[in-house]
PDB file as gemmi writes it, atoms N, CA and C in Angstrom:
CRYST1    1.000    1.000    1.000  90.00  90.00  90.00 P 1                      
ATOM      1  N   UNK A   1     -28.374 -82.881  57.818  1.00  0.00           N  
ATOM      2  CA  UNK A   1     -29.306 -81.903  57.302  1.00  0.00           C  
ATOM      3  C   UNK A   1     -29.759 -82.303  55.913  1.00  0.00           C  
ATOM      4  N   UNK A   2     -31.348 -82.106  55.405  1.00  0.00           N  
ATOM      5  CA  UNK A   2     -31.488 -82.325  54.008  1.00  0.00           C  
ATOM      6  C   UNK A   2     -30.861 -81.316  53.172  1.00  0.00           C  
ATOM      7  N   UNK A   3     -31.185 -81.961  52.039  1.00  0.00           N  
ATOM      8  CA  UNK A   3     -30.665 -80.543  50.905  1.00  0.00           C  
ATOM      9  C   UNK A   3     -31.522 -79.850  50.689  1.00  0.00           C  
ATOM     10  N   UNK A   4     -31.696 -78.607  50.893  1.00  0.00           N  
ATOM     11  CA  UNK A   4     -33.128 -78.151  50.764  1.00  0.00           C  
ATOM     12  C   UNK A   4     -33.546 -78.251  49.331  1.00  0.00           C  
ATOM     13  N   UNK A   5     -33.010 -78.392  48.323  1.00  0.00           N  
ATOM     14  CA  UNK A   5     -33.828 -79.307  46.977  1.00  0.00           C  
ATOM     15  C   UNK A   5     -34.253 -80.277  47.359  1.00  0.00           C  
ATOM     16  N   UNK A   6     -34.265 -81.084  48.175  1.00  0.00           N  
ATOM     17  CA  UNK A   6     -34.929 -82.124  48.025  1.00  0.00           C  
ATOM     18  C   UNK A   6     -36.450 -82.208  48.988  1.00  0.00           C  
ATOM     19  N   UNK A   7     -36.725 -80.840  49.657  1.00  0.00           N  
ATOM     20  CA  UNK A   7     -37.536 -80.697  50.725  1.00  0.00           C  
ATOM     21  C   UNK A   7     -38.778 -80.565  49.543  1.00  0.00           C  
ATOM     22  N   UNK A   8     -40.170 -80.736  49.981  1.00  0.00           N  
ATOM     23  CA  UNK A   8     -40.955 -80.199  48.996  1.00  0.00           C  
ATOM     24  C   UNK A   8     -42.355 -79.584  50.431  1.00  0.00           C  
ATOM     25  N   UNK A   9     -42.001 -78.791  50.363  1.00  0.00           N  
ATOM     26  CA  UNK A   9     -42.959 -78.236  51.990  1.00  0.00           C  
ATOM     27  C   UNK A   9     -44.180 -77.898  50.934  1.00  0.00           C  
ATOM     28  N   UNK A  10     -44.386 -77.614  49.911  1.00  0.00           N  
ATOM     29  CA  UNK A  10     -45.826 -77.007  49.558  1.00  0.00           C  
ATOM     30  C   UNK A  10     -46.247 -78.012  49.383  1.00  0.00           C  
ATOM     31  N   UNK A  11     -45.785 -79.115  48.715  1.00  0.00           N  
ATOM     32  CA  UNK A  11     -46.591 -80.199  48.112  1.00  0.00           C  
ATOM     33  C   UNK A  11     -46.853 -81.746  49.561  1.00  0.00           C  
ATOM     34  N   UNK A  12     -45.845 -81.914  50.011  1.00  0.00           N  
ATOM     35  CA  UNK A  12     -45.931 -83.230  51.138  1.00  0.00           C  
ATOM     36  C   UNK A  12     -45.651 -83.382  52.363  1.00  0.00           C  
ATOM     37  N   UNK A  13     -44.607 -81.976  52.300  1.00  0.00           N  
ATOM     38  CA  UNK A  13     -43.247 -82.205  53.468  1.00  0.00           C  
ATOM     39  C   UNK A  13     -42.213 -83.308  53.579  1.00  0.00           C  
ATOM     40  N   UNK A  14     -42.417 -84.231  52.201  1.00  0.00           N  
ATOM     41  CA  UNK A  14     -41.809 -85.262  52.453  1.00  0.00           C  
ATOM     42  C   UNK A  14     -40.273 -84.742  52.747  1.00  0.00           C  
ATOM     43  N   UNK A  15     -39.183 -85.217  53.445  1.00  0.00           N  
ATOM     44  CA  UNK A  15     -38.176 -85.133  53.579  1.00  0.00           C  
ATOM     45  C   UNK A  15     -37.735 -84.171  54.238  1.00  0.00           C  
ATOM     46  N   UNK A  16     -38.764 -83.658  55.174  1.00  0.00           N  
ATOM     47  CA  UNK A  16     -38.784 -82.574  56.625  1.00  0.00           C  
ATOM     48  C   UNK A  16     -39.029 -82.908  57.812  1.00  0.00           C  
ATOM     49  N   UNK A  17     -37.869 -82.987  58.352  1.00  0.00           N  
ATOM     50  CA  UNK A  17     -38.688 -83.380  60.189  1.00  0.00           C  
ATOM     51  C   UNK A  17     -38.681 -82.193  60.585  1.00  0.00           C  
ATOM     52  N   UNK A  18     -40.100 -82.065  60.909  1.00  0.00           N  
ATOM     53  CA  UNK A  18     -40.218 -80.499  61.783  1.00  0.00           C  
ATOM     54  C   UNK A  18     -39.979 -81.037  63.034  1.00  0.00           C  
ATOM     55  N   UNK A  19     -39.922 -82.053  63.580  1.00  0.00           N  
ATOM     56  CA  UNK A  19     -40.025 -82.429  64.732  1.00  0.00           C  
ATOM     57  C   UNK A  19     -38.660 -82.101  65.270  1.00  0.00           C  
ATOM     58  N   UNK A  20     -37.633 -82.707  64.485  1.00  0.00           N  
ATOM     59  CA  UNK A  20     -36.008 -82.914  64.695  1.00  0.00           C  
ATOM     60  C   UNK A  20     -35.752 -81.002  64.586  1.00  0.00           C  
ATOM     61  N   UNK A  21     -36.330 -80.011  63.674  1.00  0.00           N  
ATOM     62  CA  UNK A  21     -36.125 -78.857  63.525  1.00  0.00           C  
ATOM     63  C   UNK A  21     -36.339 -77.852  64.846  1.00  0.00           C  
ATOM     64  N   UNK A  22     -37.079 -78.589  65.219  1.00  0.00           N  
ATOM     65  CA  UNK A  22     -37.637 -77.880  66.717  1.00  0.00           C  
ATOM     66  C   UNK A  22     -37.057 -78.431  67.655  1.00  0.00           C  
ATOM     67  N   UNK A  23     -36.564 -79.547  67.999  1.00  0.00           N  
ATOM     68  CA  UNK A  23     -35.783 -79.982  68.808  1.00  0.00           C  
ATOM     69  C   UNK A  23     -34.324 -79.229  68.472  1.00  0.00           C  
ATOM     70  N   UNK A  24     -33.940 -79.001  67.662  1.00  0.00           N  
ATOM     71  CA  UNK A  24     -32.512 -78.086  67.331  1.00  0.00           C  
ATOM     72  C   UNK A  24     -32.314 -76.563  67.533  1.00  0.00           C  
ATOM     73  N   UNK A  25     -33.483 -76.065  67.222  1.00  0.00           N  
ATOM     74  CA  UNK A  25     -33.989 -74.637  68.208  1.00  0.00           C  
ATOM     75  C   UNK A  25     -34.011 -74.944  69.318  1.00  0.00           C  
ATOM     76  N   UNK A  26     -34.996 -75.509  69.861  1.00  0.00           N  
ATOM     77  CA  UNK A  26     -34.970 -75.046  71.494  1.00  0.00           C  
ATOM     78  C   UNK A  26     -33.757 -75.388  72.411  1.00  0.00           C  
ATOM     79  N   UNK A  27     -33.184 -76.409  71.480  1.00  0.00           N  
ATOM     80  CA  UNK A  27     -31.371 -76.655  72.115  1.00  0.00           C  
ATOM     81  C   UNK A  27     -30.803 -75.576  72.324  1.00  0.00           C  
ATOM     82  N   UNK A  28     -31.340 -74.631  71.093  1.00  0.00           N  
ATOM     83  CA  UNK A  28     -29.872 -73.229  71.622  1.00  0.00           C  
ATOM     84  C   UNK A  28     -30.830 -72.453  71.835  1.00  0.00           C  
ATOM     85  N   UNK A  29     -32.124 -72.135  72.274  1.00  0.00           N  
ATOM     86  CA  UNK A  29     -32.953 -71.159  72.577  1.00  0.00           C  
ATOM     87  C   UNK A  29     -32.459 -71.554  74.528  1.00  0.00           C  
ATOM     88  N   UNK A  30     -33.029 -72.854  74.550  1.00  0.00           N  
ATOM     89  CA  UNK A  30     -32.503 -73.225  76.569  1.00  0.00           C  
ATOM     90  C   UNK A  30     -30.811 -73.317  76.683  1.00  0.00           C  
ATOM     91  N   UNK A  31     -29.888 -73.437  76.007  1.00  0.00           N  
ATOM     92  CA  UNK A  31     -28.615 -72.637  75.834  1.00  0.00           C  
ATOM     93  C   UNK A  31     -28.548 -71.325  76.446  1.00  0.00           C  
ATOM     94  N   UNK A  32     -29.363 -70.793  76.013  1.00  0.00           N  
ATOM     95  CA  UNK A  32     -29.081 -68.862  76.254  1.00  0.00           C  
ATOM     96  C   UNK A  32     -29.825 -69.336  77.726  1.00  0.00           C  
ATOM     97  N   UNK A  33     -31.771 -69.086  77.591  1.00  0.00           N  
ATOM     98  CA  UNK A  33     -32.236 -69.172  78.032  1.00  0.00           C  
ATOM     99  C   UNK A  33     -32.127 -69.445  79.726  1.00  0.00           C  
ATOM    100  N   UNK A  34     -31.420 -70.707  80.037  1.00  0.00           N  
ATOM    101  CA  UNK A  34     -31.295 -71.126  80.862  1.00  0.00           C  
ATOM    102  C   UNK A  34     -30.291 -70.814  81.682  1.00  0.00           C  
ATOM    103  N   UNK A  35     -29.700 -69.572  81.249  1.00  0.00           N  
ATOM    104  CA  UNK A  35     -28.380 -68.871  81.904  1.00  0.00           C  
ATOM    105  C   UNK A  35     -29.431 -67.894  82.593  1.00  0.00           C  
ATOM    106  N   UNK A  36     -28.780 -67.460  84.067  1.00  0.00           N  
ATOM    107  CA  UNK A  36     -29.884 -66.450  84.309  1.00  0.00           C  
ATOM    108  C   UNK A  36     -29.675 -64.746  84.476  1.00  0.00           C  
ATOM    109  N   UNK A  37     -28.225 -64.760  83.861  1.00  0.00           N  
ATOM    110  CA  UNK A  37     -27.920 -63.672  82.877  1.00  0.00           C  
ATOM    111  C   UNK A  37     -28.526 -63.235  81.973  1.00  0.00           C  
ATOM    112  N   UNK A  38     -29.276 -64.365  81.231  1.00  0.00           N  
ATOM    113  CA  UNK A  38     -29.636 -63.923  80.072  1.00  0.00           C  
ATOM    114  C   UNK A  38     -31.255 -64.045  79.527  1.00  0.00           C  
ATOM    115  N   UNK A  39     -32.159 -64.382  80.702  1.00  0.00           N  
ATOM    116  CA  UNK A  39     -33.247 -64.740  80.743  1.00  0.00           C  
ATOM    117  C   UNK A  39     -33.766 -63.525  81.058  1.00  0.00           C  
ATOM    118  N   UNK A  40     -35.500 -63.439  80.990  1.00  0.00           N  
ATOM    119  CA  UNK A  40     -36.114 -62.375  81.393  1.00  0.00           C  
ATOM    120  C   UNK A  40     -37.200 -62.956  81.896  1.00  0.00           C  
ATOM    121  N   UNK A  41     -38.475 -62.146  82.317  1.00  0.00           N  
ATOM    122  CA  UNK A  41     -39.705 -62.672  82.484  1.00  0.00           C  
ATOM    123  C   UNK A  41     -40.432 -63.533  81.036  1.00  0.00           C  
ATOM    124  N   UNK A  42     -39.408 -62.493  80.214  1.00  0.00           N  
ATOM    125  CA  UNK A  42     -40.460 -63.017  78.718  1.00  0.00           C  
ATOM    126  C   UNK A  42     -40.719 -64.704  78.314  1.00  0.00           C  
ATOM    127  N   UNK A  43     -38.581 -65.001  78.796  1.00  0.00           N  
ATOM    128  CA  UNK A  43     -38.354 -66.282  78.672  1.00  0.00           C  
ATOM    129  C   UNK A  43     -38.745 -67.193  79.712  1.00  0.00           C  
ATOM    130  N   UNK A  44     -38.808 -66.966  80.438  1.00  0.00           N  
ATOM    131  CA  UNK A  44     -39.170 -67.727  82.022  1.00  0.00           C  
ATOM    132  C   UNK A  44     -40.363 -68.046  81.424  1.00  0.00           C  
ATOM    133  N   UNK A  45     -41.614 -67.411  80.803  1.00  0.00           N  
ATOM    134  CA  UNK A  45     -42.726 -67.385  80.475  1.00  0.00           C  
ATOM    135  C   UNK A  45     -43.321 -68.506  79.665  1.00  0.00           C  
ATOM    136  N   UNK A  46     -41.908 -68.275  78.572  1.00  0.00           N  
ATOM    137  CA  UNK A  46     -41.925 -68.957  77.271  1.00  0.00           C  
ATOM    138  C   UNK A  46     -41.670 -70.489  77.457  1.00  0.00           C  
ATOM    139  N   UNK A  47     -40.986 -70.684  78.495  1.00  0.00           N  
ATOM    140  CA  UNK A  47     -39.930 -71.817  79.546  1.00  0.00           C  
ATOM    141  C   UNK A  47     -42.008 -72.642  79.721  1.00  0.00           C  
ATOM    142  N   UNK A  48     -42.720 -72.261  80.257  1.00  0.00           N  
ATOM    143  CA  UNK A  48     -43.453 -72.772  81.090  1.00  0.00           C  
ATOM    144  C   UNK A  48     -44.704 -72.756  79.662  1.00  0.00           C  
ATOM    145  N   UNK A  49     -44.633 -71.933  78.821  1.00  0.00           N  
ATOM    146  CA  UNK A  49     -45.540 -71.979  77.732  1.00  0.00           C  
ATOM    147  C   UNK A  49     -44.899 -73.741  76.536  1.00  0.00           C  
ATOM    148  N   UNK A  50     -43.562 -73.955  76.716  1.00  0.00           N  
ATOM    149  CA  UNK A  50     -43.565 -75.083  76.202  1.00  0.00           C  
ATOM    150  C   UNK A  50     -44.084 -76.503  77.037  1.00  0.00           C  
ATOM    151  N   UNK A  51     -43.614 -76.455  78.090  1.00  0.00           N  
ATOM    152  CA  UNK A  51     -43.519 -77.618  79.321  1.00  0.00           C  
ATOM    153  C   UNK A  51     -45.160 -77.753  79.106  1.00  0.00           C  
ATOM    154  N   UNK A  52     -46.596 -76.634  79.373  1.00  0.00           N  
ATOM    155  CA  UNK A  52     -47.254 -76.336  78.940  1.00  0.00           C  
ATOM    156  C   UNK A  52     -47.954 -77.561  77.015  1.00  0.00           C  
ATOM    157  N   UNK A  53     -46.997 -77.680  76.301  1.00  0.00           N  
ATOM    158  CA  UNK A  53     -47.056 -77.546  74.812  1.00  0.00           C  
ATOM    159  C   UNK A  53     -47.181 -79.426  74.694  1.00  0.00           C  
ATOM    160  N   UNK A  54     -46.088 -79.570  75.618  1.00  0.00           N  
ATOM    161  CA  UNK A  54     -45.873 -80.849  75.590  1.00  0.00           C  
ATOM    162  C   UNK A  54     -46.856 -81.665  76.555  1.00  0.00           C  
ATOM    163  N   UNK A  55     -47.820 -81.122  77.099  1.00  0.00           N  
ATOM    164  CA  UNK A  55     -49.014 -82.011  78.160  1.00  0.00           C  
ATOM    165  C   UNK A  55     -50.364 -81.838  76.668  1.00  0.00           C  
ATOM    166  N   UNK A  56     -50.856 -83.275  76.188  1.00  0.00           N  
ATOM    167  CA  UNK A  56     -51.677 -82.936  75.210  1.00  0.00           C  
ATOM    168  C   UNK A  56     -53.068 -83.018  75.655  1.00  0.00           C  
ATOM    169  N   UNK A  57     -53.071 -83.019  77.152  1.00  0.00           N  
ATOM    170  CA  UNK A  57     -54.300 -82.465  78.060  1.00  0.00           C  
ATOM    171  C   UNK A  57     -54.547 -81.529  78.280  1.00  0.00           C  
ATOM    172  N   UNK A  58     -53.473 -80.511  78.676  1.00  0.00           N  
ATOM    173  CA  UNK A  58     -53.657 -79.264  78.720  1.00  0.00           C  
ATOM    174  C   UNK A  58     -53.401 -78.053  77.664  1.00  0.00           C  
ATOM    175  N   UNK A  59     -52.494 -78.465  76.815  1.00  0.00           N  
ATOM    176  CA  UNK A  59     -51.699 -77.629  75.972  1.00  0.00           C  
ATOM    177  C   UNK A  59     -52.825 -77.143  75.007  1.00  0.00           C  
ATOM    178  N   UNK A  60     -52.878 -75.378  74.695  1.00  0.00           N  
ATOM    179  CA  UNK A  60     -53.323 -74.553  74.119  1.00  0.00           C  
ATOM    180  C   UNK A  60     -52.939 -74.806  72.425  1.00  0.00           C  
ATOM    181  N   UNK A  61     -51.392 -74.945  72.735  1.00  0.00           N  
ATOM    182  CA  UNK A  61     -50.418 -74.665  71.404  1.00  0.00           C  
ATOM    183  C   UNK A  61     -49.825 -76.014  71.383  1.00  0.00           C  
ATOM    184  N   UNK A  62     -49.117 -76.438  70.192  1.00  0.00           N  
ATOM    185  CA  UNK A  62     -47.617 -77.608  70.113  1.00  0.00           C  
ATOM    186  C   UNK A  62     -46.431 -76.447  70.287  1.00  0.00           C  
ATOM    187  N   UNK A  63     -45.204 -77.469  70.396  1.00  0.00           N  
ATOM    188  CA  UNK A  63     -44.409 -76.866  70.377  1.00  0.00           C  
ATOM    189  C   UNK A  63     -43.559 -75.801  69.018  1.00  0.00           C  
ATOM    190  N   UNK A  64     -44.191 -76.805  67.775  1.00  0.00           N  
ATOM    191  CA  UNK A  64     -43.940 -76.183  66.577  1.00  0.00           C  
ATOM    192  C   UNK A  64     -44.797 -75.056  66.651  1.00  0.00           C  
ATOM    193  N   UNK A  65     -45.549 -74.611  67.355  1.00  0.00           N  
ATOM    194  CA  UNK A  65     -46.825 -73.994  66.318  1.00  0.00           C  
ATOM    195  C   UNK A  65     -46.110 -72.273  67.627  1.00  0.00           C  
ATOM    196  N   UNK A  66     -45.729 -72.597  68.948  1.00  0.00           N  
ATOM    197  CA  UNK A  66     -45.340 -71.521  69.960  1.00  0.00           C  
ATOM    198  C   UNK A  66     -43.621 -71.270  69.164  1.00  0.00           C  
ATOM    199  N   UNK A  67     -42.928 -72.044  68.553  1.00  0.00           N  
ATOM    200  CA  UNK A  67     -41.730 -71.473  67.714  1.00  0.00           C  
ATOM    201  C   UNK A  67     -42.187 -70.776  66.506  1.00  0.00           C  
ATOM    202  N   UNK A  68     -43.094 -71.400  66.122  1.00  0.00           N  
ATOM    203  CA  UNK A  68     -42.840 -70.733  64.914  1.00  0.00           C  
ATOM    204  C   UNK A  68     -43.704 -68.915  64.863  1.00  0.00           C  
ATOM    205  N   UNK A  69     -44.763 -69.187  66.491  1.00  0.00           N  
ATOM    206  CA  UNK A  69     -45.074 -67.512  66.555  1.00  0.00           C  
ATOM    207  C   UNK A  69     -44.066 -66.775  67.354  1.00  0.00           C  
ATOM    208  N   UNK A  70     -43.092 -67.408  67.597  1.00  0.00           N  
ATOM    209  CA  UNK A  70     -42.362 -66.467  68.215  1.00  0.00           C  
ATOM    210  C   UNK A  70     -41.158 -66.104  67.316  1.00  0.00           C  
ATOM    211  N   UNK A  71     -40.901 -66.332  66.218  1.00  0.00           N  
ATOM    212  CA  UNK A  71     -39.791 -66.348  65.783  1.00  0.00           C  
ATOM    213  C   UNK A  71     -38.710 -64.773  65.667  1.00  0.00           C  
ATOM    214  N   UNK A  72     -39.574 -63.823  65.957  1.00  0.00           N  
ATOM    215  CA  UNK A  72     -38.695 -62.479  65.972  1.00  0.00           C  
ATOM    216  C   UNK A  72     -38.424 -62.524  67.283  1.00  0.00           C  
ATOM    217  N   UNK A  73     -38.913 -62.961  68.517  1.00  0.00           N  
ATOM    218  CA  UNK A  73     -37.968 -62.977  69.890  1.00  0.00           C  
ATOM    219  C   UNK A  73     -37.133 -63.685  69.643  1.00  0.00           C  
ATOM    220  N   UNK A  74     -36.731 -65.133  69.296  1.00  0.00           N  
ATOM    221  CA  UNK A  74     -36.198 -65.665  68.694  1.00  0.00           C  
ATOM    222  C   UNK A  74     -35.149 -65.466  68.275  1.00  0.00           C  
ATOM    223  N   UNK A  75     -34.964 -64.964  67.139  1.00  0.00           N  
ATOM    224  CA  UNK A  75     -34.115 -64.232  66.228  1.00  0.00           C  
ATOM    225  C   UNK A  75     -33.524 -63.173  67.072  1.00  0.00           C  
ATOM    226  N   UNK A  76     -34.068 -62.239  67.830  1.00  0.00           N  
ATOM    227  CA  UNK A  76     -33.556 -61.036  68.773  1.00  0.00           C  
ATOM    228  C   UNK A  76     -32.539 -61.770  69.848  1.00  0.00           C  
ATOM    229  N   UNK A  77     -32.903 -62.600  70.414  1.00  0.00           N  
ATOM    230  CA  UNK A  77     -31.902 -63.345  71.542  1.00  0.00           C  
ATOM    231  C   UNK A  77     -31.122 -63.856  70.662  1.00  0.00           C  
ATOM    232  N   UNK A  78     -30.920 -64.772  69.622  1.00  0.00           N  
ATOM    233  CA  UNK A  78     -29.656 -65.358  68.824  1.00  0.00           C  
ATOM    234  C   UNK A  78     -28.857 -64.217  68.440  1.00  0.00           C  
ATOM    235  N   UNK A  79     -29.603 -63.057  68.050  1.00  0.00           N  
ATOM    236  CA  UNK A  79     -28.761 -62.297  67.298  1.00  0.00           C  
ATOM    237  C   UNK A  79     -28.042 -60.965  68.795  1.00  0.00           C  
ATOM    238  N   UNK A  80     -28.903 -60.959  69.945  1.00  0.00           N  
ATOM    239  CA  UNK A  80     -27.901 -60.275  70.897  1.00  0.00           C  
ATOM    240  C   UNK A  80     -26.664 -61.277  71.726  1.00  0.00           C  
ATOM    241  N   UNK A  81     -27.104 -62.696  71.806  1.00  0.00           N  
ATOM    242  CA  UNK A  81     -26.080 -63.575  72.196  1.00  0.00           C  
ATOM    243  C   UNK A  81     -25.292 -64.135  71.037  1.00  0.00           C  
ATOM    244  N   UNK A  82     -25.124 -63.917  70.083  1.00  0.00           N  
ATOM    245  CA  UNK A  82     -23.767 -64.017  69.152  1.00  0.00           C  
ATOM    246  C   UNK A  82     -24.385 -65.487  68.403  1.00  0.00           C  
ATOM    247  N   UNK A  83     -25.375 -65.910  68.713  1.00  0.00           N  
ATOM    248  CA  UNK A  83     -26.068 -67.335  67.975  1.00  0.00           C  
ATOM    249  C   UNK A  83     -25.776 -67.942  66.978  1.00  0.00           C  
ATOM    250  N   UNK A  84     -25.226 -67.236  66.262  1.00  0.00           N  
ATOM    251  CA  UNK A  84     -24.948 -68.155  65.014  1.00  0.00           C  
ATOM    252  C   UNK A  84     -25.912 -69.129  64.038  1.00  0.00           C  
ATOM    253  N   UNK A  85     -25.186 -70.421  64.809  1.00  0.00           N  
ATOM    254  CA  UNK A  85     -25.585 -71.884  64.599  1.00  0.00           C  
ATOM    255  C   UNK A  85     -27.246 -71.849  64.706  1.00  0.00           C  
ATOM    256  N   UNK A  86     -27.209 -71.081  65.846  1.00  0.00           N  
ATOM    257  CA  UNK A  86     -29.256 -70.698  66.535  1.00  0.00           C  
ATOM    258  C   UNK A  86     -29.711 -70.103  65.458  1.00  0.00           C  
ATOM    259  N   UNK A  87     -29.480 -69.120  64.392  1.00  0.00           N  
ATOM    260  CA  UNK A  87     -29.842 -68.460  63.653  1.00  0.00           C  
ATOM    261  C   UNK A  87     -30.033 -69.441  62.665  1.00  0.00           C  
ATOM    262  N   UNK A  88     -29.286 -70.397  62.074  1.00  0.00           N  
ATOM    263  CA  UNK A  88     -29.350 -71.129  60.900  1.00  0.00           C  
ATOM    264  C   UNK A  88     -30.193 -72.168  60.861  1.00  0.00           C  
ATOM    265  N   UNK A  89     -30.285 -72.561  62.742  1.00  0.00           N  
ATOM    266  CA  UNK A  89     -31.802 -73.183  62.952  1.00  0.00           C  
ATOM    267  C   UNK A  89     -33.069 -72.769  62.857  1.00  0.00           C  
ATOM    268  N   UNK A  90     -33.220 -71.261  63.329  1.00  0.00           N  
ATOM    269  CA  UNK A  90     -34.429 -70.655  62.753  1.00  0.00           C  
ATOM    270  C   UNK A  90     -34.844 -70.391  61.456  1.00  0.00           C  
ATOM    271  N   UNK A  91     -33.857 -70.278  60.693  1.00  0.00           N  
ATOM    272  CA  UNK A  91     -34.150 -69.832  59.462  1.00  0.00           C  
ATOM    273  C   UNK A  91     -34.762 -71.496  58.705  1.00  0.00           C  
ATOM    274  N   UNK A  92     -33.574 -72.207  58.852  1.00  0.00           N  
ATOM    275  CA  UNK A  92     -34.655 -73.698  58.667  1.00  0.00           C  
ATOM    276  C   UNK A  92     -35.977 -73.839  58.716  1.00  0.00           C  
ATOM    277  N   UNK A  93     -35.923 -73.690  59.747  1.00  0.00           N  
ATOM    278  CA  UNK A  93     -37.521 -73.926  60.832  1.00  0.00           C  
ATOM    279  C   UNK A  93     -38.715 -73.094  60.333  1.00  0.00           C  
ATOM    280  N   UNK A  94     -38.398 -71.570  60.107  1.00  0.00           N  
ATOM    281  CA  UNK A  94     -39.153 -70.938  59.260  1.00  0.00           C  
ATOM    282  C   UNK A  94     -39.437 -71.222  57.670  1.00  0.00           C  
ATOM    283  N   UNK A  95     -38.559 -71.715  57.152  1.00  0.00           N  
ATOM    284  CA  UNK A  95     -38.578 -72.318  55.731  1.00  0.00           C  
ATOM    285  C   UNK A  95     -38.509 -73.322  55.069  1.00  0.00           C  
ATOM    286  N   UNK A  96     -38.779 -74.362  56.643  1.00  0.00           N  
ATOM    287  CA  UNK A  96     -38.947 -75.854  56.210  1.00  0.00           C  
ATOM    288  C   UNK A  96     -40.696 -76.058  57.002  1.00  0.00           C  
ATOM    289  N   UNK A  97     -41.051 -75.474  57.974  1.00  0.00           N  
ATOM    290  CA  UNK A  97     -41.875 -75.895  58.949  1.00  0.00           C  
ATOM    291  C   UNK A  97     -42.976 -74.650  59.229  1.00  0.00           C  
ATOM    292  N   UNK A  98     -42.575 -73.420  59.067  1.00  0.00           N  
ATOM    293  CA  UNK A  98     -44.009 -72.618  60.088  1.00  0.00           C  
ATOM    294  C   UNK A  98     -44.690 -72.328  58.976  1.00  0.00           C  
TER     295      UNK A  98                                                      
END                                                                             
């Protein structure tokens, strides 16, 4: 992880992978997600809005740009499945990247 002193998001982004930040969310977002305990229509949705993100023929959105508008569902599933670690990735992600 950087130090976040050393991030400079207003001025370059130098020393931010949003890329690597979003890959560390959706690790524990398809964690929960992909249990089908714990899925809904919302996520099933969200499931097909990335797969979606990643075709740069078809895709509406990137994948950074569908995390970072979703971030209060987000936050609601980490914080009813006990997330933790998921939480400390969003908060990153929101304050390094959206």
């Amino acid at each position: 992880m950087n130090d976040i002193k050393s991030v400079e998001r207003y001025v370059t982004f130098r020393n931010i992978d949003c890329t690597a930040n979003s890959a560390k969310l959706m690790e524990h977002i398809y964690a929960l997600i992909d249990d089908p305990a714990k899925t809904n229509p919302f996520w099933e949705r969200f499931k097909e809005r990335v797969i979606a993100a990643g075709n740069v023929h078809v895709r509406v959105t990137d994948e950074l740009c569908l995390l970072c508008s979703h971030t209060y569902f987000i936050e609601e599933l980490f914080d009813e499945h006990g997330d933790e670690a998921g939480l400390i990735h969003l908060r990153r992600l929101e304050e390094e990247c959206c």
